[in-house]
N, CA, C and O atoms as a Tripos MOL2 file, in Angstrom:
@<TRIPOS>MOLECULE
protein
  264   263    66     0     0
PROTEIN
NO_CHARGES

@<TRIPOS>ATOM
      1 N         128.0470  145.9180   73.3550 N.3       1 UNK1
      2 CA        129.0650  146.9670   73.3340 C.3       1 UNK1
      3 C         128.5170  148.1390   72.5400 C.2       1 UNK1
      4 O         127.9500  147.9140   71.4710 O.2       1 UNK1
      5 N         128.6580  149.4220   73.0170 N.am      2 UNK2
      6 CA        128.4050  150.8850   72.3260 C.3       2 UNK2
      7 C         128.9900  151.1370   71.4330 C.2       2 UNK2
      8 O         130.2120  151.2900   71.4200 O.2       2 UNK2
      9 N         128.1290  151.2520   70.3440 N.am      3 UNK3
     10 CA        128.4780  151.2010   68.9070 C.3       3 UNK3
     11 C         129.2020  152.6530   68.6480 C.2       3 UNK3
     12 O         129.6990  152.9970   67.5760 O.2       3 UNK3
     13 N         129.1610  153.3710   69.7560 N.am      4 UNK4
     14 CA        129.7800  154.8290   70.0250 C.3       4 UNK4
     15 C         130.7050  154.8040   70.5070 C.2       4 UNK4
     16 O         131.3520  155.8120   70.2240 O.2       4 UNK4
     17 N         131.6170  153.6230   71.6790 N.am      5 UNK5
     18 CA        132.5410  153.2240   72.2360 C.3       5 UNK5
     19 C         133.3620  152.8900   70.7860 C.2       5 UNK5
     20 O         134.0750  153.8830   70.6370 O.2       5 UNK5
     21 N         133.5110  152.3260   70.0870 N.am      6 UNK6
     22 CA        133.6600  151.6130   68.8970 C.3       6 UNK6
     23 C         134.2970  152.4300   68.1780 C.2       6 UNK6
     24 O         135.4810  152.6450   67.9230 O.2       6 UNK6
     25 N         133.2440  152.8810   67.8710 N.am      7 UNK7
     26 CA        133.5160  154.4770   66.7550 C.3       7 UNK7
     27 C         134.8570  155.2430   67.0160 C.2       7 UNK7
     28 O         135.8270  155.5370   66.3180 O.2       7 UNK7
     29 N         134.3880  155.5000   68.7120 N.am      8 UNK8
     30 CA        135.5940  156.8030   69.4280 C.3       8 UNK8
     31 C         136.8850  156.1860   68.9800 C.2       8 UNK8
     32 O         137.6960  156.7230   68.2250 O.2       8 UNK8
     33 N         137.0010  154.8530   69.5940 N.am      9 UNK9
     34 CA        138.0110  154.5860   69.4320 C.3       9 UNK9
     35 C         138.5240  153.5450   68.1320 C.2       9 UNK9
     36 O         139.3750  152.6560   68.1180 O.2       9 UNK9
     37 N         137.8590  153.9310   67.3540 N.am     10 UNK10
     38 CA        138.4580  154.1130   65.5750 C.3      10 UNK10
     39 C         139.3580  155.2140   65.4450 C.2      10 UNK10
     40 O         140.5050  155.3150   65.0100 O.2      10 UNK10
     41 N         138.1340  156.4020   66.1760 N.am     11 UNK11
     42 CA        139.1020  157.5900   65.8400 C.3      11 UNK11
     43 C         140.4280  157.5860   66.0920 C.2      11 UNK11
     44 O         141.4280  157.8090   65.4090 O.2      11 UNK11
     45 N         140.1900  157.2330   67.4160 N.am     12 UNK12
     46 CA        141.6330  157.4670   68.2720 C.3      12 UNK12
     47 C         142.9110  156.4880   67.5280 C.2      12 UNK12
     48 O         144.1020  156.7870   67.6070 O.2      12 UNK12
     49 N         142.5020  155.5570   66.9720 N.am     13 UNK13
     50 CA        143.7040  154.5610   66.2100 C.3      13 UNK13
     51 C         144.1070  155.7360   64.9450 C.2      13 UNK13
     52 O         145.1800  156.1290   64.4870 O.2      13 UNK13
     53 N         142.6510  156.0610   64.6530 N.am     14 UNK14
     54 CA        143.4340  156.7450   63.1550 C.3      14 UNK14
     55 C         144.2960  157.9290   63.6500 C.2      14 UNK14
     56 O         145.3260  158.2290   63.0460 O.2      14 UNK14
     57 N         143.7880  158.7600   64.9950 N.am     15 UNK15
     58 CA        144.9750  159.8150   65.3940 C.3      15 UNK15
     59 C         146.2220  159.3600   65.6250 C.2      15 UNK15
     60 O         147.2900  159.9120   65.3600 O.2      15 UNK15
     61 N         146.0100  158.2670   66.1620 N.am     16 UNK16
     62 CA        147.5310  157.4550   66.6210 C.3      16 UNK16
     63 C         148.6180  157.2210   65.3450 C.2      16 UNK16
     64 O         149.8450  157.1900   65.4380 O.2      16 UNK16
     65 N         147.7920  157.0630   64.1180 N.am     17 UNK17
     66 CA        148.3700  156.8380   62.8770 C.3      17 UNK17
     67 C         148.8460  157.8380   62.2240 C.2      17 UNK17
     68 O         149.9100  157.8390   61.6060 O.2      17 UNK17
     69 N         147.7830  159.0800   62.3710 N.am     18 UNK18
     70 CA        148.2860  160.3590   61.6200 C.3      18 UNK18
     71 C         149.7640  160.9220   62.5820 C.2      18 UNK18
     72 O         150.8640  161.1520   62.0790 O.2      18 UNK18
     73 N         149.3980  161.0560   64.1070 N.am     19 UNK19
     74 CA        150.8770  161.5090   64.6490 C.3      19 UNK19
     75 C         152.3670  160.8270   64.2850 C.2      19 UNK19
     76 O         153.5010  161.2740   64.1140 O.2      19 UNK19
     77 N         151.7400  159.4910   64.2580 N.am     20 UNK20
     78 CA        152.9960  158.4980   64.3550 C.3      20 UNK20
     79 C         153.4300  158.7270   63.0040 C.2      20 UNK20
     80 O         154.5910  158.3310   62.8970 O.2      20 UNK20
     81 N         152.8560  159.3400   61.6080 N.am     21 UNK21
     82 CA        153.2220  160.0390   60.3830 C.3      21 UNK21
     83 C         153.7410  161.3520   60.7130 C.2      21 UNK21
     84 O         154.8570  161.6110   60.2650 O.2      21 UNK21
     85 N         153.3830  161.8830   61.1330 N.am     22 UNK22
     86 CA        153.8230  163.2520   61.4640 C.3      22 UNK22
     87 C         155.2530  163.4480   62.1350 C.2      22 UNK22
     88 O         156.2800  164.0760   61.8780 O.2      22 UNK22
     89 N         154.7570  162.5240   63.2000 N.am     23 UNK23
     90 CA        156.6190  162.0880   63.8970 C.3      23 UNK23
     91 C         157.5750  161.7800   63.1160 C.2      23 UNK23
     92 O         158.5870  162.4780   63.0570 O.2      23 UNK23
     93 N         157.4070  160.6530   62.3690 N.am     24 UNK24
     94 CA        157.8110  160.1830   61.2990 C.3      24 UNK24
     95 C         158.8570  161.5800   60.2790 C.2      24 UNK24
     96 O         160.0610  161.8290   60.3320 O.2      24 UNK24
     97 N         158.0250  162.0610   59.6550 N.am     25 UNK25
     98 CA        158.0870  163.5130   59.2180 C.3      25 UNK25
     99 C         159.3730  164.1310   59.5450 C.2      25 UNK25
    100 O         160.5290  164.2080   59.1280 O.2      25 UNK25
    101 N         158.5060  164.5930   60.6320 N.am     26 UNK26
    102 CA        159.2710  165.4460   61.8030 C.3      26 UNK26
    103 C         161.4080  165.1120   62.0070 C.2      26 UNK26
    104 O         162.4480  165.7710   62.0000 O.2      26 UNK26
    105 N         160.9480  163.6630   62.1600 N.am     27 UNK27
    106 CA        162.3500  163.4750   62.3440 C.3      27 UNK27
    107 C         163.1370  163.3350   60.8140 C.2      27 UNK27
    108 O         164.3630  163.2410   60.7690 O.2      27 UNK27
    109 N         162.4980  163.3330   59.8720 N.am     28 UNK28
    110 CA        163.4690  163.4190   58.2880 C.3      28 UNK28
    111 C         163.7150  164.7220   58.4110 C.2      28 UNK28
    112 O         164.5150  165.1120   57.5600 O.2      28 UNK28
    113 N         163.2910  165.6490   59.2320 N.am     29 UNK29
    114 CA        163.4140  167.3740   58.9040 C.3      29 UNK29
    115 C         164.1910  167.6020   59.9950 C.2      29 UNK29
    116 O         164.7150  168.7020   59.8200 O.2      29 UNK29
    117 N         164.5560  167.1110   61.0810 N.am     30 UNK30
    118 CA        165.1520  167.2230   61.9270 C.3      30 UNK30
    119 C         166.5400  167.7420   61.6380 C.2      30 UNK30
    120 O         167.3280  167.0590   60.9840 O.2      30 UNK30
    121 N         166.9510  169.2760   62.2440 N.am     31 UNK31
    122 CA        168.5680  169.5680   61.6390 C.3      31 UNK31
    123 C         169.4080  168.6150   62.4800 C.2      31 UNK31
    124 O         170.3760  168.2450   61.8150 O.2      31 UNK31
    125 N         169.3890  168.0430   63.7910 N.am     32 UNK32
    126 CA        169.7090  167.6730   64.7390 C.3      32 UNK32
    127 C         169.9530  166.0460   64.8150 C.2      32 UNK32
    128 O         168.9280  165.5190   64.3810 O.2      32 UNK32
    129 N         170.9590  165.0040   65.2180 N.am     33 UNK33
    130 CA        170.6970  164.1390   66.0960 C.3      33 UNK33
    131 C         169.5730  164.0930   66.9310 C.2      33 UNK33
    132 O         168.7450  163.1920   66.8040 O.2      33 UNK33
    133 N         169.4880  164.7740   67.5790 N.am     34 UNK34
    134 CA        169.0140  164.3630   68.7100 C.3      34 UNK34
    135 C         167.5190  164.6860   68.9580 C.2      34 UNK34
    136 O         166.8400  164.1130   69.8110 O.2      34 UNK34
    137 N         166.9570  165.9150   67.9110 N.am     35 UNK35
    138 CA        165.9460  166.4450   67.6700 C.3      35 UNK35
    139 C         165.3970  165.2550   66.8330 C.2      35 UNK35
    140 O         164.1670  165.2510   66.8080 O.2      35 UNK35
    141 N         166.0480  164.1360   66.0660 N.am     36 UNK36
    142 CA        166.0950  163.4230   64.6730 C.3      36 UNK36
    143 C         165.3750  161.9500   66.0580 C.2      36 UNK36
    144 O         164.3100  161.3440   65.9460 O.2      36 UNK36
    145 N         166.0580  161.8470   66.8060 N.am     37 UNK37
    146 CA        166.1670  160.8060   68.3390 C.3      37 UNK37
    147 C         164.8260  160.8250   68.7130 C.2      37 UNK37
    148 O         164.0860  159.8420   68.6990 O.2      37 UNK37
    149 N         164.4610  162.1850   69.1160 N.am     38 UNK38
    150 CA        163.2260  162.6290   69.7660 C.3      38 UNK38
    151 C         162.2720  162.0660   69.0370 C.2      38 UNK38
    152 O         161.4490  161.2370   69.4260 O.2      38 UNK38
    153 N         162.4360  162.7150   67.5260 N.am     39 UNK39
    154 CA        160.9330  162.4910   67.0090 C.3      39 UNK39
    155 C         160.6760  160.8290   66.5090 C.2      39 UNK39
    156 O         159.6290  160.1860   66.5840 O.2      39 UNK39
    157 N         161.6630  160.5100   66.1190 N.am     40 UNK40
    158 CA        161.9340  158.5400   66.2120 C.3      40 UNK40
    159 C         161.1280  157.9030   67.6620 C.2      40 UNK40
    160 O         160.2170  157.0750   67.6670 O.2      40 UNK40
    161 N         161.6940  158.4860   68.7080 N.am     41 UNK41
    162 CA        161.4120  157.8930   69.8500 C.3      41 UNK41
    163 C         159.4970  158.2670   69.4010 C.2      41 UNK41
    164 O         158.6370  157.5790   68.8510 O.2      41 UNK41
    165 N         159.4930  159.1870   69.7750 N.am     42 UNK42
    166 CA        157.8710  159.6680   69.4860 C.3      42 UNK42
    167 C         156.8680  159.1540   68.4620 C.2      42 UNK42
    168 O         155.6590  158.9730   68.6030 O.2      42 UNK42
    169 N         157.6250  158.9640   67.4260 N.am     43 UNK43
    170 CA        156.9250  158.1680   66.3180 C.3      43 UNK43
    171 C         156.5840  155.9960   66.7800 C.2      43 UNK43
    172 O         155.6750  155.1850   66.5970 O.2      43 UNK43
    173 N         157.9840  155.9980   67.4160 N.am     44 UNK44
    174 CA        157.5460  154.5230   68.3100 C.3      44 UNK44
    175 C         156.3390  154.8650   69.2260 C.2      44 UNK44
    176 O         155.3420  154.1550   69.0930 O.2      44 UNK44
    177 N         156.3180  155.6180   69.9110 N.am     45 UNK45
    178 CA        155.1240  155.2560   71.0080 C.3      45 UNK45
    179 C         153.9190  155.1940   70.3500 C.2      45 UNK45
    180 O         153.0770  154.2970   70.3050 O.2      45 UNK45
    181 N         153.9770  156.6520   69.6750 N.am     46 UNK46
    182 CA        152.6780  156.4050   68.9370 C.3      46 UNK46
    183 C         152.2700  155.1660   68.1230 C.2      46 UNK46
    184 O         151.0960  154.8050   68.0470 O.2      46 UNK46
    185 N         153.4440  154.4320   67.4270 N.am     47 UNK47
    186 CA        153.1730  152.7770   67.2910 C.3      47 UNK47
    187 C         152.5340  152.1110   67.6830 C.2      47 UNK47
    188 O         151.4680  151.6000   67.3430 O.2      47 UNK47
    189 N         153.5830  152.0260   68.9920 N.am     48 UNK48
    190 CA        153.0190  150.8320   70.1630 C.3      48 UNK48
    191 C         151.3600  151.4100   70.6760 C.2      48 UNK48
    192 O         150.5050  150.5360   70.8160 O.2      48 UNK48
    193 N         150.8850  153.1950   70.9940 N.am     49 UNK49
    194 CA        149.3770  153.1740   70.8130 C.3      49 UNK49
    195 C         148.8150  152.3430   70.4210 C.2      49 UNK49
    196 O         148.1360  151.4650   70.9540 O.2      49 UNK49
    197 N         149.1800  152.6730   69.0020 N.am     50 UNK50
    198 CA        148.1440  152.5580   67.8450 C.3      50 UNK50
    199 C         147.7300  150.7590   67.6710 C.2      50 UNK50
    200 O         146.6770  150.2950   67.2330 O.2      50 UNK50
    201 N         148.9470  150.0040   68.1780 N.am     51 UNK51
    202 CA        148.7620  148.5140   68.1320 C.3      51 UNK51
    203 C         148.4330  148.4220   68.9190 C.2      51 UNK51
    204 O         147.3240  147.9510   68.6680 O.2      51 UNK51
    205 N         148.5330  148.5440   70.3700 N.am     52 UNK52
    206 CA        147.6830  148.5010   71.7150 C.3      52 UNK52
    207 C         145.9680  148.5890   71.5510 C.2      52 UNK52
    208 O         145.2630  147.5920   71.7010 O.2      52 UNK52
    209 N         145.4140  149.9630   71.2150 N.am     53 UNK53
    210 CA        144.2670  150.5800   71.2080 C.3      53 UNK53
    211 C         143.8510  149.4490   69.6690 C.2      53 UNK53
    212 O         142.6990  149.0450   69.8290 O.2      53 UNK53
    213 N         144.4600  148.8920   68.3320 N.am     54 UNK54
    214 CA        143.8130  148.3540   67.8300 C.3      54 UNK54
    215 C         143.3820  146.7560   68.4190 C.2      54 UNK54
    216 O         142.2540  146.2640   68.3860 O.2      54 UNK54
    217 N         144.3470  146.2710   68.8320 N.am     55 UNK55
    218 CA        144.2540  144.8380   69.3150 C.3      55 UNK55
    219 C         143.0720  145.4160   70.3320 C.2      55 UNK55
    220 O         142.2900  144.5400   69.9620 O.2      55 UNK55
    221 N         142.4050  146.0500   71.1600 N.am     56 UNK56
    222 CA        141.7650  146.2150   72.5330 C.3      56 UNK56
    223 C         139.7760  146.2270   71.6170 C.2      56 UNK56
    224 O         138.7220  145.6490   71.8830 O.2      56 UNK56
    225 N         140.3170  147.4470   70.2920 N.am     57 UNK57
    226 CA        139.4190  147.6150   69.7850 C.3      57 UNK57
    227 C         139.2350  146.2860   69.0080 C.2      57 UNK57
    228 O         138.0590  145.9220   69.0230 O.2      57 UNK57
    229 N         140.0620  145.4710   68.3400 N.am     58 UNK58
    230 CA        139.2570  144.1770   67.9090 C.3      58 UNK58
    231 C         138.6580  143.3120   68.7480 C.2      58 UNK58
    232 O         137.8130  142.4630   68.4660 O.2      58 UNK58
    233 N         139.2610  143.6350   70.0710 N.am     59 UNK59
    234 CA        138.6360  142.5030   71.3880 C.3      59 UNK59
    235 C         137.3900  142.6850   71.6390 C.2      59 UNK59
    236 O         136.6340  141.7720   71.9740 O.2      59 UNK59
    237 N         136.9250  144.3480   71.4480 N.am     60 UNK60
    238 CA        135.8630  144.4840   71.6810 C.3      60 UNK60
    239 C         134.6670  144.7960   70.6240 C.2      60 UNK60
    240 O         133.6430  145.2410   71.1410 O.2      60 UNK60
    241 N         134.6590  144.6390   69.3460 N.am     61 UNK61
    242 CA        133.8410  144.2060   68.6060 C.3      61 UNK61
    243 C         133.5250  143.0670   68.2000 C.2      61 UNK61
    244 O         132.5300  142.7930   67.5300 O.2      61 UNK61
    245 N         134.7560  141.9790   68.7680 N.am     62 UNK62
    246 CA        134.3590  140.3620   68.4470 C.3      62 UNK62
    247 C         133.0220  140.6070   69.6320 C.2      62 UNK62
    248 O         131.8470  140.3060   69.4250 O.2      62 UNK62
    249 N         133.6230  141.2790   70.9910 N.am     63 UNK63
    250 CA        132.1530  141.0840   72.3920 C.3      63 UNK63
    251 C         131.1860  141.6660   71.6830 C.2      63 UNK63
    252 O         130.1080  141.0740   71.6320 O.2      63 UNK63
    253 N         131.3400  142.9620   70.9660 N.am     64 UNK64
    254 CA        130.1240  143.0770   70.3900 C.3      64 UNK64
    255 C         129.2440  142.3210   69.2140 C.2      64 UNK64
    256 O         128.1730  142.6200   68.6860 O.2      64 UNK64
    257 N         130.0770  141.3060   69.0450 N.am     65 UNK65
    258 CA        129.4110  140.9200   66.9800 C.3      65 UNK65
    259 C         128.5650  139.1140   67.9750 C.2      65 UNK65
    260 O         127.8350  138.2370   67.5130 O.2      65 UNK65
    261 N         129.1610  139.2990   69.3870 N.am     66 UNK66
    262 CA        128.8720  137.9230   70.0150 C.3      66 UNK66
    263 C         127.2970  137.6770   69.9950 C.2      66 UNK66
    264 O         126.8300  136.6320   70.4490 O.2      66 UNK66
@<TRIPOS>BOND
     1     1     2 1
     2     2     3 1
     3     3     4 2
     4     3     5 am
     5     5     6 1
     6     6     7 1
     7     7     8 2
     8     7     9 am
     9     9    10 1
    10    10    11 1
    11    11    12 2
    12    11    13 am
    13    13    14 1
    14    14    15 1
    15    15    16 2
    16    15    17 am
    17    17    18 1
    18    18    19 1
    19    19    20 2
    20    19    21 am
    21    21    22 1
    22    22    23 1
    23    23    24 2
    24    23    25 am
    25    25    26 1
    26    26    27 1
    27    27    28 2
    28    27    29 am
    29    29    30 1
    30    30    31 1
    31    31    32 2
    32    31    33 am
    33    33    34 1
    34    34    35 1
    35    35    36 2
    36    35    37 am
    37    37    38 1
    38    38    39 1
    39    39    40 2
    40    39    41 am
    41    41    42 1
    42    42    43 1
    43    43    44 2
    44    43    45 am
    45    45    46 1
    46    46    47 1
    47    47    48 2
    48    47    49 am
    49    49    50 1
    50    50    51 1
    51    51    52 2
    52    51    53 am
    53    53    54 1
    54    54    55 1
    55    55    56 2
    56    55    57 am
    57    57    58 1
    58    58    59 1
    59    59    60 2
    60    59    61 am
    61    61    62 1
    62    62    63 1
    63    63    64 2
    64    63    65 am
    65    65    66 1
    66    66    67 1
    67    67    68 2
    68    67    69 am
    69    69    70 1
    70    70    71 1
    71    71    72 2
    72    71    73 am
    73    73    74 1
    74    74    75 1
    75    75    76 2
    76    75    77 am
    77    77    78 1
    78    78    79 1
    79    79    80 2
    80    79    81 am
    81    81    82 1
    82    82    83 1
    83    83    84 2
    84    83    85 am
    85    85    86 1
    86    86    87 1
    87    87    88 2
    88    87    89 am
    89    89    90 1
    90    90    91 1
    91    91    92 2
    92    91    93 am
    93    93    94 1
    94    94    95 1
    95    95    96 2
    96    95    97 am
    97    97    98 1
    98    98    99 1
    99    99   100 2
   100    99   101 am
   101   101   102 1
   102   102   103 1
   103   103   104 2
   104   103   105 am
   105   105   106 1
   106   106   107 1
   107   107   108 2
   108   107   109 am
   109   109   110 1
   110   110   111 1
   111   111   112 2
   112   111   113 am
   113   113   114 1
   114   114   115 1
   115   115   116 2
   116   115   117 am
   117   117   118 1
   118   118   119 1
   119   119   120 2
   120   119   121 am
   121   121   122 1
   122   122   123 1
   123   123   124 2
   124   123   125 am
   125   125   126 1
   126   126   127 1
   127   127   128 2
   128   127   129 am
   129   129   130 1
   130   130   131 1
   131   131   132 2
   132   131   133 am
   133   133   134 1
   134   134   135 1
   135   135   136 2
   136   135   137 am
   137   137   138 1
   138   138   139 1
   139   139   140 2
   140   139   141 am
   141   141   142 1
   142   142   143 1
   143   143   144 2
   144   143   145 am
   145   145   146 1
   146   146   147 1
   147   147   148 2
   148   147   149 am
   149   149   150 1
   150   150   151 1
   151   151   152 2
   152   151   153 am
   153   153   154 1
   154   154   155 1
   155   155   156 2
   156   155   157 am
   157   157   158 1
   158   158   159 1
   159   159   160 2
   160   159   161 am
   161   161   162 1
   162   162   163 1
   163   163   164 2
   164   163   165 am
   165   165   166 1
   166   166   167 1
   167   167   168 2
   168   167   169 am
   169   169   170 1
   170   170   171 1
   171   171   172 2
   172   171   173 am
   173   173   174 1
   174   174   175 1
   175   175   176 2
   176   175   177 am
   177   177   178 1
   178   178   179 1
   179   179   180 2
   180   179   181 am
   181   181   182 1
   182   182   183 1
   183   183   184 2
   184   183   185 am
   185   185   186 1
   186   186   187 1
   187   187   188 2
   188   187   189 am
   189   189   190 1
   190   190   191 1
   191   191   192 2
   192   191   193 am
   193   193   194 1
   194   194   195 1
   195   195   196 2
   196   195   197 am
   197   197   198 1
   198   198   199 1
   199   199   200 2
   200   199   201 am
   201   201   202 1
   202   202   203 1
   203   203   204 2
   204   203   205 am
   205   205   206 1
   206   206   207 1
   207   207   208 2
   208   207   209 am
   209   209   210 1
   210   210   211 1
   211   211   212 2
   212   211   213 am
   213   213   214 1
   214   214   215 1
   215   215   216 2
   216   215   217 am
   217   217   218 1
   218   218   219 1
   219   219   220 2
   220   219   221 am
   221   221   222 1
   222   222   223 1
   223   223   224 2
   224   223   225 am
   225   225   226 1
   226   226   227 1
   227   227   228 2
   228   227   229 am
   229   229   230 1
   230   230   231 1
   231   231   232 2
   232   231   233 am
   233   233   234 1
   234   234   235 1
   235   235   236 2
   236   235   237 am
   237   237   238 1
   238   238   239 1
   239   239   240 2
   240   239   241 am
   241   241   242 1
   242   242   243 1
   243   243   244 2
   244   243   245 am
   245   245   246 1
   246   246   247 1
   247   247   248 2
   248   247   249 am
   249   249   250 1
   250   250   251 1
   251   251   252 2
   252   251   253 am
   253   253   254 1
   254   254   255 1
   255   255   256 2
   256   255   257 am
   257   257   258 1
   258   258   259 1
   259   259   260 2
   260   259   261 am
   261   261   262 1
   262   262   263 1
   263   263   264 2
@<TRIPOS>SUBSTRUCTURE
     1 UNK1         2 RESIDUE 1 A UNK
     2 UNK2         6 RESIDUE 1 A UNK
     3 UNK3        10 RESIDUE 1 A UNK
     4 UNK4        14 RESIDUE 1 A UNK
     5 UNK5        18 RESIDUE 1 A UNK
     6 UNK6        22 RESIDUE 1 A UNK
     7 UNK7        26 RESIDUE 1 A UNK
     8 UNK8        30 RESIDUE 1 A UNK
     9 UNK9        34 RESIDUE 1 A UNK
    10 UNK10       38 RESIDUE 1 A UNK
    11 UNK11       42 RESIDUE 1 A UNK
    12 UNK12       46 RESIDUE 1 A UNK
    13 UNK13       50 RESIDUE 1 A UNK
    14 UNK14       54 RESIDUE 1 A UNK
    15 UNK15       58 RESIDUE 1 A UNK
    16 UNK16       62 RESIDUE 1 A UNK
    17 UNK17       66 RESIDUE 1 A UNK
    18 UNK18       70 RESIDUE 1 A UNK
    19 UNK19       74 RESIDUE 1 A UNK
    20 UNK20       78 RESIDUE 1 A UNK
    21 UNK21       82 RESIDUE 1 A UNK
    22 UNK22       86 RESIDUE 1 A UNK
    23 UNK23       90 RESIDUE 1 A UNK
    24 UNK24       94 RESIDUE 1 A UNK
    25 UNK25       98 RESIDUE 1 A UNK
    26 UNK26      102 RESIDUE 1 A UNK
    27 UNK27      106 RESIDUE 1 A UNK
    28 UNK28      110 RESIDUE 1 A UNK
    29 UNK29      114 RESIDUE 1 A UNK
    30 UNK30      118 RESIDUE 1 A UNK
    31 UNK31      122 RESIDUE 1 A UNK
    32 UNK32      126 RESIDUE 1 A UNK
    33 UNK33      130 RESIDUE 1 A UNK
    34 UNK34      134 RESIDUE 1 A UNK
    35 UNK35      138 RESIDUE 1 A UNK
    36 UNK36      142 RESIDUE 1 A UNK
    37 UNK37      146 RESIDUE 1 A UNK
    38 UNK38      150 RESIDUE 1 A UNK
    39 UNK39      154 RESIDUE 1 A UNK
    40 UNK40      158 RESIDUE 1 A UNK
    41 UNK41      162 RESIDUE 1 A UNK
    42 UNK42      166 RESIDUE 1 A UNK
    43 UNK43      170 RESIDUE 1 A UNK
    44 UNK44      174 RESIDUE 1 A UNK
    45 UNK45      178 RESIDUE 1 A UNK
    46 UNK46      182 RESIDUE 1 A UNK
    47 UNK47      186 RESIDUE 1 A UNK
    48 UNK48      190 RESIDUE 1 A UNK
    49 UNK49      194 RESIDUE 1 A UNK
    50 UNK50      198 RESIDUE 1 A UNK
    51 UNK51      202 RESIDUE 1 A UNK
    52 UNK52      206 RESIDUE 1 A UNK
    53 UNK53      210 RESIDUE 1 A UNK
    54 UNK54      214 RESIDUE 1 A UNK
    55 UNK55      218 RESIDUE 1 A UNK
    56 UNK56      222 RESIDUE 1 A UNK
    57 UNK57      226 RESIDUE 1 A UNK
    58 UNK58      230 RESIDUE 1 A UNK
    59 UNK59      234 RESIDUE 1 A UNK
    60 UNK60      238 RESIDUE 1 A UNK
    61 UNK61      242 RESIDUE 1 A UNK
    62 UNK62      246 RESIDUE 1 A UNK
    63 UNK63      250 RESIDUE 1 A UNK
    64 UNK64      254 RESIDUE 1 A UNK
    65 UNK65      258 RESIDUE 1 A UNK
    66 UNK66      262 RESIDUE 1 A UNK
């Protein structure tokens, strides 16, 4: 496995982490319900990313450490 494949998608978990903070954020500042809804909802997906893309990325450094 590409030790550059690997890497990228380190990055991409840690972006998944910084938005899903940001969302996070976002919705304590929210004047709104529903603006408050949005960024909740948004802060979940980026979750579920971030656990998706990590579980995929541990699958594939166990193939690589094989």
């Amino acid at each position: 496995m590409s030790d550059e494949i690997i890497k990228t998608l380190e990055e991409v978990v840690e972006a998944e982490k910084t938005m899903k903070a940001k969302f996070q954020r976002l919705a304590e500042l929210a004047e709104t319900p529903e603006m408050r809804a949005l960024f909740k909802e948004l802060a979940l997906e980026e979750e579920n990313h971030e656990k998706e893309l990590g579980e995929r990325l541990t699958a594939l450094r166990l193939m690589r450490d094989r």
